[in-house]
C-alpha positions as CSV (number, residue, x, y, z in Angstrom):
1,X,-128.6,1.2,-28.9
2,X,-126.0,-1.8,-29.1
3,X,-122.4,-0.6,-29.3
4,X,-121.5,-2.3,-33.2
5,X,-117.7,-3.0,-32.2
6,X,-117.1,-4.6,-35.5
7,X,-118.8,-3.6,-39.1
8,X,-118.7,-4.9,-42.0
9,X,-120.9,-3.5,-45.0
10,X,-120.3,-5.4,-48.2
11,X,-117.6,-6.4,-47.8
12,X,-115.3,-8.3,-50.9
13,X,-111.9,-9.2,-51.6
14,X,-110.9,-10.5,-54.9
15,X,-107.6,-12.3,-55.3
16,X,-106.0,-12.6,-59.1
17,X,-104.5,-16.2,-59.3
18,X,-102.5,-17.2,-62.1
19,X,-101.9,-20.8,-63.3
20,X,-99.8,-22.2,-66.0
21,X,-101.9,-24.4,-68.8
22,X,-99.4,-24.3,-71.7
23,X,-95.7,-23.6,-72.2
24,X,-94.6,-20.2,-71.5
25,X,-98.5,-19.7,-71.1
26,X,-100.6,-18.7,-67.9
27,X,-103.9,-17.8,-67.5
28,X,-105.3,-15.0,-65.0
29,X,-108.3,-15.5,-63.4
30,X,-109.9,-13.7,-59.9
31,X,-111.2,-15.9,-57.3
32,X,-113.8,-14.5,-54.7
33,X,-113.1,-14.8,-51.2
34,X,-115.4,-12.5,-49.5
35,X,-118.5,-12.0,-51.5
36,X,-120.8,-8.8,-49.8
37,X,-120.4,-9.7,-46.6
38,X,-122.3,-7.8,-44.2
39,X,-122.7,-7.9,-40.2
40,X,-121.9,-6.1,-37.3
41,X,-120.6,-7.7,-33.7
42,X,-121.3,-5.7,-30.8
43,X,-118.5,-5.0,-27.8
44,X,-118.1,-7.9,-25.3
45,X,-119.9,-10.3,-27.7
46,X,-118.5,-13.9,-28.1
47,X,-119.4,-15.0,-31.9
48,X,-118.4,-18.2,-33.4
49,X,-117.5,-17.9,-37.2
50,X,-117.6,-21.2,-39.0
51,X,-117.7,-22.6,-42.4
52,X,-115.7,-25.2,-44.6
53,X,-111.8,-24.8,-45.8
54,X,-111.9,-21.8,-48.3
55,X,-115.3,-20.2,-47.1
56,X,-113.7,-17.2,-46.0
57,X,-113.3,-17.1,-42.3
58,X,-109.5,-16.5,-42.6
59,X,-109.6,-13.6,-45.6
60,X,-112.0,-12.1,-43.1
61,X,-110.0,-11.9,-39.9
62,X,-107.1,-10.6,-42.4
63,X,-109.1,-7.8,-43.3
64,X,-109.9,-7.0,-39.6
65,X,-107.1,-6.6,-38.4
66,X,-105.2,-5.1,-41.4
67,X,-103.5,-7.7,-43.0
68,X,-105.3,-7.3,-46.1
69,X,-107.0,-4.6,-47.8
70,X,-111.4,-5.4,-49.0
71,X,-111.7,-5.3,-52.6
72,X,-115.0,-3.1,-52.0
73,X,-117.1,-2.6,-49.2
74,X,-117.1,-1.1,-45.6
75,X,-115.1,-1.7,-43.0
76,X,-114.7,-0.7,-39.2
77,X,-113.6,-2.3,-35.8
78,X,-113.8,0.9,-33.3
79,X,-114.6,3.0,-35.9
80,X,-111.3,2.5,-37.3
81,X,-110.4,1.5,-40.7
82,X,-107.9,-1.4,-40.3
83,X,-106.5,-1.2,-43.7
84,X,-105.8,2.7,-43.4
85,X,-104.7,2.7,-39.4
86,X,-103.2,-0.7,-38.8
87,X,-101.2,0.4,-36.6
88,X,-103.4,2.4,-34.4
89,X,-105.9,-0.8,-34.2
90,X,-102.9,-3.1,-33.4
91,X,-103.2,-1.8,-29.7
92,X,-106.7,-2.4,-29.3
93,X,-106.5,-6.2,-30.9
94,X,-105.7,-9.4,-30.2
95,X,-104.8,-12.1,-32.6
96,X,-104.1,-16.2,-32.5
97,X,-103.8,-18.0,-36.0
98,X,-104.1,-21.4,-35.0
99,X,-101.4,-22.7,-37.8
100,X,-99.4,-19.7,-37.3
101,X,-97.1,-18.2,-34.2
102,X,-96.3,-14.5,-33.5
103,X,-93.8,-16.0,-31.2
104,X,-90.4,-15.4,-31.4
105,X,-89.1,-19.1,-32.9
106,X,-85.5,-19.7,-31.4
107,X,-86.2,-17.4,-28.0
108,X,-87.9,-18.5,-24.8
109,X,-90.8,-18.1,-24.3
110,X,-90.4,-15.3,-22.1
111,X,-88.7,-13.1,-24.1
112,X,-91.4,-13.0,-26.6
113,X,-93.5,-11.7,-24.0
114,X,-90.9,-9.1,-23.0
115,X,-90.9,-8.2,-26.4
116,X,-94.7,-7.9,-26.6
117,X,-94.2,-5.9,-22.8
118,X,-92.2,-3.1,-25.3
119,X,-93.7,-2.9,-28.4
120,X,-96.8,-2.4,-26.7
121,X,-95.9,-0.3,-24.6
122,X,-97.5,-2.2,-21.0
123,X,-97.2,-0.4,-17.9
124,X,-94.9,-2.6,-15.9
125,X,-97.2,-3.3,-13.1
126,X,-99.8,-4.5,-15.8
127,X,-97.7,-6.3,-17.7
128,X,-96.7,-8.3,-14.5
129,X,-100.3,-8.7,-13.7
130,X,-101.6,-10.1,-16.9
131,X,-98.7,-12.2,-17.0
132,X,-98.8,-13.5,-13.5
133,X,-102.7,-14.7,-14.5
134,X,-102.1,-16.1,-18.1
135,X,-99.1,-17.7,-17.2
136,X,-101.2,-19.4,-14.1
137,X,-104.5,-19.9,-16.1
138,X,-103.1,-21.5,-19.4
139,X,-100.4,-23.4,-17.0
140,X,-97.4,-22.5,-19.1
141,X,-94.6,-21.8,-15.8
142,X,-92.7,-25.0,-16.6
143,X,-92.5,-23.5,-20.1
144,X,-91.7,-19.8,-20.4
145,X,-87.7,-21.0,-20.2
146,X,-88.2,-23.1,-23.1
147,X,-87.7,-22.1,-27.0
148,X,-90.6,-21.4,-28.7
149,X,-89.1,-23.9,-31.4
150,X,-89.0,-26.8,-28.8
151,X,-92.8,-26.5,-27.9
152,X,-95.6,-29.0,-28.8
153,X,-98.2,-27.5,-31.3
154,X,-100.3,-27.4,-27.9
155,X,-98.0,-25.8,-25.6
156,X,-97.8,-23.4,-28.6
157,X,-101.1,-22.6,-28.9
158,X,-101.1,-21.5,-25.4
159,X,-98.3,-19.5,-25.3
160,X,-99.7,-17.8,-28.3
161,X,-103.1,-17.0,-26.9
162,X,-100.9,-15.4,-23.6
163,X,-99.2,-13.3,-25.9
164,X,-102.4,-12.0,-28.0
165,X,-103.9,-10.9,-24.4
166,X,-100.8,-9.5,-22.8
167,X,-101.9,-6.0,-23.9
168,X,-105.3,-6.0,-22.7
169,X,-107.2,-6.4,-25.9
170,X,-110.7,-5.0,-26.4
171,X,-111.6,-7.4,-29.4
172,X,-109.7,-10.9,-29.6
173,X,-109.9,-12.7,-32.8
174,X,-109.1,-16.6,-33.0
175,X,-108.3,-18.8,-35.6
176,X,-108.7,-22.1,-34.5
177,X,-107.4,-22.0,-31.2
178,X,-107.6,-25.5,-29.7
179,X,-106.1,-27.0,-32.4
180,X,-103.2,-29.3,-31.4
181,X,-105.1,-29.0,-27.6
182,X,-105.9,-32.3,-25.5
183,X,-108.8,-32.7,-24.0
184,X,-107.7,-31.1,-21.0
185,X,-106.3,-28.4,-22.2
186,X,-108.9,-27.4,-24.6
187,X,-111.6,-27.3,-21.7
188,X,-109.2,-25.0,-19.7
189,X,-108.4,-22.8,-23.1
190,X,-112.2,-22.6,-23.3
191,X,-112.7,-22.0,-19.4
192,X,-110.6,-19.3,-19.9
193,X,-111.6,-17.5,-22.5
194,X,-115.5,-17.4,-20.7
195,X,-113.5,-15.4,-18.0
196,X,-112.0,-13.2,-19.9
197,X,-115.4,-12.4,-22.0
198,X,-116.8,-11.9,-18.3
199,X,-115.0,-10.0,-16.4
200,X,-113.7,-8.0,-18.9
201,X,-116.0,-7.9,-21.6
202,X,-114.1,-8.6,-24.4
203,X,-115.0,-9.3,-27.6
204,X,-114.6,-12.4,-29.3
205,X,-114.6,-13.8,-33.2
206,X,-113.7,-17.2,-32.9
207,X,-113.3,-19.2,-36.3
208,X,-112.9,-23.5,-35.5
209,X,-113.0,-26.3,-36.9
210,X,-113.8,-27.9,-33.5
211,X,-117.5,-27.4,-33.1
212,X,-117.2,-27.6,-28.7
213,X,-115.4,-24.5,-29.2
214,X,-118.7,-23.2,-30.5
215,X,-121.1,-25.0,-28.1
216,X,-119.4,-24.2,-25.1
217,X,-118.7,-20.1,-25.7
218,X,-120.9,-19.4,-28.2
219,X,-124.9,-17.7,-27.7
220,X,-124.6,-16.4,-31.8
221,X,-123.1,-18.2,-34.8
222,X,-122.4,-17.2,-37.8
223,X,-121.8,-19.6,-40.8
224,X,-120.5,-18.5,-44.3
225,X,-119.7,-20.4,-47.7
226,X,-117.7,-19.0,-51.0
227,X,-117.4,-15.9,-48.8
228,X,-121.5,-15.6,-48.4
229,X,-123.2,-15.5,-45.3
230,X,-125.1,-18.4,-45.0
231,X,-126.8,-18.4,-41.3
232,X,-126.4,-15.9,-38.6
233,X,-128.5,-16.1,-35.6
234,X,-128.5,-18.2,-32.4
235,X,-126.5,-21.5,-32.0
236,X,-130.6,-23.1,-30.9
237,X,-131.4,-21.8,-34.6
238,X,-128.9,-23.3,-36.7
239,X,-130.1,-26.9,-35.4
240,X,-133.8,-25.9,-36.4
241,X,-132.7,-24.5,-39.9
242,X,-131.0,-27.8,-40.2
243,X,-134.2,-29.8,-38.9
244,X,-131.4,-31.4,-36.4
245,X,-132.5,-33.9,-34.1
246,X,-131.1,-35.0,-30.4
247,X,-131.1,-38.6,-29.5
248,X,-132.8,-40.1,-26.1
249,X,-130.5,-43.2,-25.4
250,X,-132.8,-45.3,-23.2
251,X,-131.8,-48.5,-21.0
252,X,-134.8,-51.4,-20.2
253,X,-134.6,-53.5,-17.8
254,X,-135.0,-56.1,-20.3
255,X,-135.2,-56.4,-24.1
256,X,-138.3,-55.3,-25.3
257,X,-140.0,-54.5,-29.0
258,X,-139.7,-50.7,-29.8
259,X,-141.4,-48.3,-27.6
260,X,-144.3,-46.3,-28.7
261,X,-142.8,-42.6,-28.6
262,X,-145.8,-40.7,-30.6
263,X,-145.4,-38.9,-33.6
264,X,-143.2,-36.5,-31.9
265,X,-140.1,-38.7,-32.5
266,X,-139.1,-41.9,-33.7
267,X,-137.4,-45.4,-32.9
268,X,-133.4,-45.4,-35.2
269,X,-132.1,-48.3,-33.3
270,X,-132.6,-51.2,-30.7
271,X,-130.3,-53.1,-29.5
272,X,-131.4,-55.7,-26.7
273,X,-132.8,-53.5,-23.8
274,X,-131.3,-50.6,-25.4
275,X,-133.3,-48.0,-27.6
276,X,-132.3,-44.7,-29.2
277,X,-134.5,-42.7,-29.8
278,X,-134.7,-39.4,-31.8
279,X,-136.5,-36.1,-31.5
280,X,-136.4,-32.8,-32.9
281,X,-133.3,-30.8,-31.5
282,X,-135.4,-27.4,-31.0
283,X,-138.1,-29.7,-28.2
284,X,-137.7,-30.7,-24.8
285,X,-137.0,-33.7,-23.8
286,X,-138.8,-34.1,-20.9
287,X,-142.5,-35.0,-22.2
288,X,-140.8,-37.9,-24.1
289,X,-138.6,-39.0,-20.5
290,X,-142.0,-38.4,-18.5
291,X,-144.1,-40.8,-21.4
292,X,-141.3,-43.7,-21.4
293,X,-140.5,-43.7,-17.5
294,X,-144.3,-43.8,-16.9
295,X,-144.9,-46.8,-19.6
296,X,-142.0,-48.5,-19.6
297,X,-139.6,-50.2,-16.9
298,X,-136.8,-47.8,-17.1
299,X,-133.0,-48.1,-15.8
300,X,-130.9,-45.2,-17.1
301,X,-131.0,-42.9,-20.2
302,X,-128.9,-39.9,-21.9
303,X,-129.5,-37.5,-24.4
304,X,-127.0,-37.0,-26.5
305,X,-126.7,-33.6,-28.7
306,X,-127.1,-33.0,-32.1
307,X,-124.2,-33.5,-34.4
308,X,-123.7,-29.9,-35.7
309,X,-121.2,-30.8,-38.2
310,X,-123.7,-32.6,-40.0
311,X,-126.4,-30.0,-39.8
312,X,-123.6,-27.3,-41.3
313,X,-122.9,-30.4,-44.0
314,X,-126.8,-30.2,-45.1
315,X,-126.9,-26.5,-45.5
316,X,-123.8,-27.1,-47.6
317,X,-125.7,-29.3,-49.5
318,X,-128.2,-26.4,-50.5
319,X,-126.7,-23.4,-50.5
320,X,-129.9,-21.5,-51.9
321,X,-132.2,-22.3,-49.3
322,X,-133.1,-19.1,-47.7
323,X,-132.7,-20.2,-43.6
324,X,-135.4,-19.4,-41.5
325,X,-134.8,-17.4,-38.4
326,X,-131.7,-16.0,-39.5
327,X,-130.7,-12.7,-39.1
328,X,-130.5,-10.1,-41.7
329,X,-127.0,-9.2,-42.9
């Protein structure tokens, strides 16, 4: 039986927003954020949660961890209610809001943490553990002396992600987290968080903008618009519902007319002895290497990935297509 560490059963939450459109005149009106949302996420699963600004993503993680209170609906992360037993959740949680900190603004760095070492109440000789290996893994020694206030959005990020973990969360929840990142340090955040899903089996909700986040942690995706689920199923699935294609980038050794690929895939672009070529994202590339490196005089190629931006941008497009091969909220 999987272990369903987070539920959600119909879930809503309805917002009342008033606007002026006269003098001394305003008008009420309720906007939908979360619109029967159902799914469940089972312990030491990582799940990407994606969709557009104002699908919902963030509403969502407020309800989870308390913040806000669901319109209607069922709720549970551990079989706790997180609206009625905030605080008894808040030990078993983690949280990063990407445009947010929990830091402490004009203190080091490392007083937040000492902070965080109280209020949670960590065993000294954990707390100097976990430290020890965040501080190490997310490279933030040089920066624990340092006032939260003086950090780059970057070195931010990372301090805040060592401060949602500090307490040995069983569920993490991550609201664009590489944001601000380079490239290095998003590939060590990402690095990291594998570990942590590994060897300690906790669960993560990741919300991003940043769609490597997604390929690179993710086995499950889950994409929601005006607060509906859309798609949830495997990241392989979400390029087939989108009819995605990959792209074979193939080098000649000399310019020649466009190759003869079948009806399997198709010729986009030539460019001297350089062909791309594109095939459906859910088949194997290697029939289509094998046919061109038997028939043609080959030098290099690539294949290049699917842009899933785009294939999230079609299903936008039509939000009443039912997807195939999604899962059942």
């Amino acid at each position: 039986m999987v272990d369903a560490f987070i539920e959600l059963d119909g879930v809503e939450k309805v917002f009342d927003v008033r606007r002026r459109t006269g003098f001394l005149r305003r008008e009420r009106r309720q906007v939908r954020a979360v619109d029967g949302l159902s799914f469940t996420v089972a312990r030491g699963e990582i799940v990407g949660y994606i969709g557009p600004n104002g699908a919902g993503k963030s509403t969502t993680i407020k309800m989870l961890t308390g913040i806000l209170t669901p319109s209607g609906g069922r709720l549970r992360v551990a079989g706790i209610d997180p609206a009625r037993e905030r605080t008894r959740l808040a030990h078993r949680i983690g949280v990063v809001f990407g445009q947010r900190t929990t830091l402490w603004w004009d203190l080091p760095l490392i007083d937040s943490y000492r902070l965080a070492h109280r209020m949670y109440r960590i065993p000294d000789a954990r707390y100097r553990e976990n430290l020890d290996r965040l501080v190490e893994l997310l490279d933030l020694e040089s920066l624990l002396e340092v006032p939260v206030r003086q950090l780059s959005l970057g070195q931010r990020m990372r301090g805040d992600i060592a401060a949602a973990l500090l307490h040995d969360p069983e569920v993490l929840y991550l609201d664009e987290p590489t944001i601000g990142l380079d490239v290095v340090s998003k590939a060590r955040v990402r690095e990291f968080l594998g570990e942590l899903n590994t060897e300690r089996g906790t669960t993560v909700l990741l919300t991003t903008h940043d769609l490597q986040d997604i390929e690179r942690l993710c086995s499950r995706v889950m994409v929601i618009d005006h607060g509906r689920m859309m798609y949830d199923g495997p990241l392989a699935g979400l390029h087939e519902a989108g009819e995605s294609e990959r792209t074979l980038v193939v080098d000649l050794e000399r310019e020649l007319p466009p190759v003869d690929v079948g009806p399997a895939a198709r010729v986009v672009r030539v460019e001297g002895p350089r062909q791309w070529l594109a095939f459906p994202a859910s088949e194997s590339a290697a029939p289509l290497v094998a046919r061109i490196a038997a028939e043609y005089p080959l030098v290099d190629l690539s294949v290049r990935e699917p842009d899933i931006e785009a294939v999230i941008g079609r299903m936008y497009a039509d939000r009443e297509t039912v997807v195939p091969g999604a899962r059942n909220s």
